[in-house]
C-alpha positions in Angstrom: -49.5 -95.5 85.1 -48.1 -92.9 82.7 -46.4 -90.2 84.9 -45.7 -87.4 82.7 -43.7 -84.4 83.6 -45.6 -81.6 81.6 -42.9 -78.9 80.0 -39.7 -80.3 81.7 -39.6 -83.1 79.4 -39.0 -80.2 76.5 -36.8 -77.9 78.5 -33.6 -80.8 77.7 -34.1 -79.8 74.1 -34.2 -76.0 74.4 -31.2 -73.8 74.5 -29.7 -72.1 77.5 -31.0 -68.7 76.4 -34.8 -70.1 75.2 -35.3 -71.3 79.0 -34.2 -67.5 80.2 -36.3 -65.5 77.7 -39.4 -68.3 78.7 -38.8 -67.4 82.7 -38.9 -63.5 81.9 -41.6 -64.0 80.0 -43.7 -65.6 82.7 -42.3 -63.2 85.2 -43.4 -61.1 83.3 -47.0 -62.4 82.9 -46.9 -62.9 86.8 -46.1 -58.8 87.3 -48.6 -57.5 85.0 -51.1 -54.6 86.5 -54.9 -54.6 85.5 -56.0 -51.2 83.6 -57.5 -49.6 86.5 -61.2 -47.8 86.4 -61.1 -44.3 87.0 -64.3 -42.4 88.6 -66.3 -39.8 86.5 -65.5 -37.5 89.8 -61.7 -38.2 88.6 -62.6 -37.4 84.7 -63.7 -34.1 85.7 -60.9 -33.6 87.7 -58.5 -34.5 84.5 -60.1 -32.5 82.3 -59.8 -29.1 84.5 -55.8 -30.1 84.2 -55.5 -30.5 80.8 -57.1 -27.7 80.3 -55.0 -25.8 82.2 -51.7 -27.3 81.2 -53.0 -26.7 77.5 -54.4 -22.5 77.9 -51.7 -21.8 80.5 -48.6 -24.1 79.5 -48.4 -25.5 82.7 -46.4 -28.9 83.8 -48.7 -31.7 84.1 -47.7 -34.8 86.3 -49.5 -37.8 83.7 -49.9 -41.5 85.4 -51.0 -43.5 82.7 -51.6 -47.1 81.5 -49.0 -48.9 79.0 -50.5 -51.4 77.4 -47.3 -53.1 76.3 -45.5 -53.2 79.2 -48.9 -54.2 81.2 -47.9 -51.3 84.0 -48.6 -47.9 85.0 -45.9 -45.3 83.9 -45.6 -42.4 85.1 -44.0 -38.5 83.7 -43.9 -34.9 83.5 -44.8 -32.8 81.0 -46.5 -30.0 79.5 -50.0 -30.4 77.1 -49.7 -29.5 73.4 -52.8 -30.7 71.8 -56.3 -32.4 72.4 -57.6 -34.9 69.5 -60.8 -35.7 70.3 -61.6 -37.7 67.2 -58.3 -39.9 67.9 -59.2 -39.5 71.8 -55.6 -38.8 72.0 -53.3 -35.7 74.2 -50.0 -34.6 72.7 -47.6 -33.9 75.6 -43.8 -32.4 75.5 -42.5 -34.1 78.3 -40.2 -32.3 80.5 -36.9 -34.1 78.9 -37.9 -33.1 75.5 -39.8 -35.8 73.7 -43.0 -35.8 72.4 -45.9 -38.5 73.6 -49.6 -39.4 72.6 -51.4 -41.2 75.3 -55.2 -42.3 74.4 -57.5 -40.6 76.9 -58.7 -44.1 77.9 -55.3 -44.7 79.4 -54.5 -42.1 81.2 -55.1 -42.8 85.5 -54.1 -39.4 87.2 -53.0 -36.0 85.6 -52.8 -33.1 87.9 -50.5 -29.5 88.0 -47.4 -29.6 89.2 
């Protein structure tokens, strides 16, 4: 009977830093988030705050999803601008750099 020991028989011919950068990976993979579904209740809600941030230049606290990362991120900031043919917001966040989040993404805004 062949007894075969799946991907440690290939770890002996990888380097040291392969084998770390394959374990972050699949830590990685392990600590990913789903995109969570947010409530048309909770749409309603966002678009009274973005509205309000934009007409009033209010501070915004924006949870959203990053696809990349595969986690919710979270920051303050104030809306510039609403593309709704992009489905994208501009915001200035509060340290000074500019972000687009996709409307899709984002899964809490409210005033600070």
């Amino acid at each position: 009977m062949i007894n075969d020991r799946g991907a440690k028989k290939w770890s002996a011919m990888m380097l040291p830093e392969h084998v770390k950068m394959l374990r972050e990976w699949e830590d990685h993979l392990m600590n990913a988030e789903e995109k969570p579904e947010v409530a048309d209740q909770k749409l309603e809600q966002f678009d009274e705050a973005i509205q309000t941030s934009l007409h009033e230049n209010l501070d915004v606290n924006v949870t959203y999803y990053n696809h990349s990362s595969r986690k919710r991120e979270t920051f303050t900031g104030e809306v510039r601008k609403v593309d709704p043919v992009e489905r994208k917001i501009k915001f200035i966040t509060d340290t000074g750099f500019t972000k687009f989040i996709k409307i899709e993404d984002i899964v809490d805004i409210f005033l600070n």
